[in-house]
Steps between C-alpha positions, in 0.01 A plus 500: 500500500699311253522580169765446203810631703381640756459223783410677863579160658823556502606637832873642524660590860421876378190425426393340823711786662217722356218399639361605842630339832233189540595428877237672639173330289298189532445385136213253444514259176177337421581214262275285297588138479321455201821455248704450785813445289480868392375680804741317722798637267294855520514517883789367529671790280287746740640406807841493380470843385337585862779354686770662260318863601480402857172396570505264785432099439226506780312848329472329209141313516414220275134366462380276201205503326342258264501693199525875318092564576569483914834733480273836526379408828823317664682826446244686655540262819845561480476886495253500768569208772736482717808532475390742239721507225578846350507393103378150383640337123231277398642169285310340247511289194184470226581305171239543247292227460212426220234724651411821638613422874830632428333847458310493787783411726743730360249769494407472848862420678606792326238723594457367799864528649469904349191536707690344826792771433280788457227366803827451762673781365847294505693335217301221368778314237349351158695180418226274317653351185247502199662271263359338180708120613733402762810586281451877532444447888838358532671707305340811745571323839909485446541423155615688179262779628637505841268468806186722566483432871831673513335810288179477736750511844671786341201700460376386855804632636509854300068499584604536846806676500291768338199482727759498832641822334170678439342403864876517697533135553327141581382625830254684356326165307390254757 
């Protein structure tokens, strides 16, 4: 994550060089159009990072949702219907408003994209902003604190990497 000089967005040749071989995965995004102006710059700095590792255009599988609450249950869809996808990032925006429904929502797309993770046993990516106003989203989906669906593809991509090491590759998954 980004902090005061230390910004993970930024991706160097090296870098990218680093992280596993994506050719042979099927990545699903699940994006929430709510505060599409963020989570369209958030899956857009995904799927640049999944092409730049190798992951094919047509393996990477985009479905939107209305909003962070439904997230949970599209990647679950996308870990489980076919064409399964081996890791899912799940894209969401939630600006706190004047009540309590910001907890709710945050509480339950977080726990609920854990959950799908842990239920599928496959990578199931955390990318739900949680910002106080729409200044701190921006700066978190390509501004002064870089981009965190960049962060989130990264971790998709070393999630995998790791699992196709442990279980002696993707054949194994579907």
């Amino acid at each position: 994550m980004a902090t005061a000089g230390n910004n993970l967005s930024k991706l160097d040749a090296a870098t990218l060089q680093s992280l596993p071989n994506g050719a042979p995965f099927r990545v699903g995004i699940a994006v929430s159009t709510w505060n599409q102006e963020i989570t369209d710059a958030l899956r857009n700095g995904a799927m640049e990072v999944l092409k730049a590792v190798g992951v094919l255009e047509e393996n990477i599988i985009v479905r939107e949702v209305p909003g962070a609450f439904e997230l949970p249950l599209a990647a679950q869809l996308l870990l489980k219907c076919a064409p399964t996808c081996h890791g899912v990032i799940a894209i969401g925006s939630v600006i706190r408003g004047e009540t309590a429904h910001f907890d709710y929502v945050c509480q339950a797309a977080s726990s609920g994209i854990m959950r799908v993770g842990i239920d599928q046993n496959k990578p199931a990516i955390f990318c739900v902003l949680t910002d106080d106003h729409i200044d701190q989203s921006r700066a978190r989906a390509g501004g002064e604190h870089g981009n965190k669906g960049v962060e989130a593809a990264v971790a998709c991509i070393q999630m995998l990497g790791l699992k196709a090491n442990l279980h002696g590759g993707t054949e194994y998954w579907d």
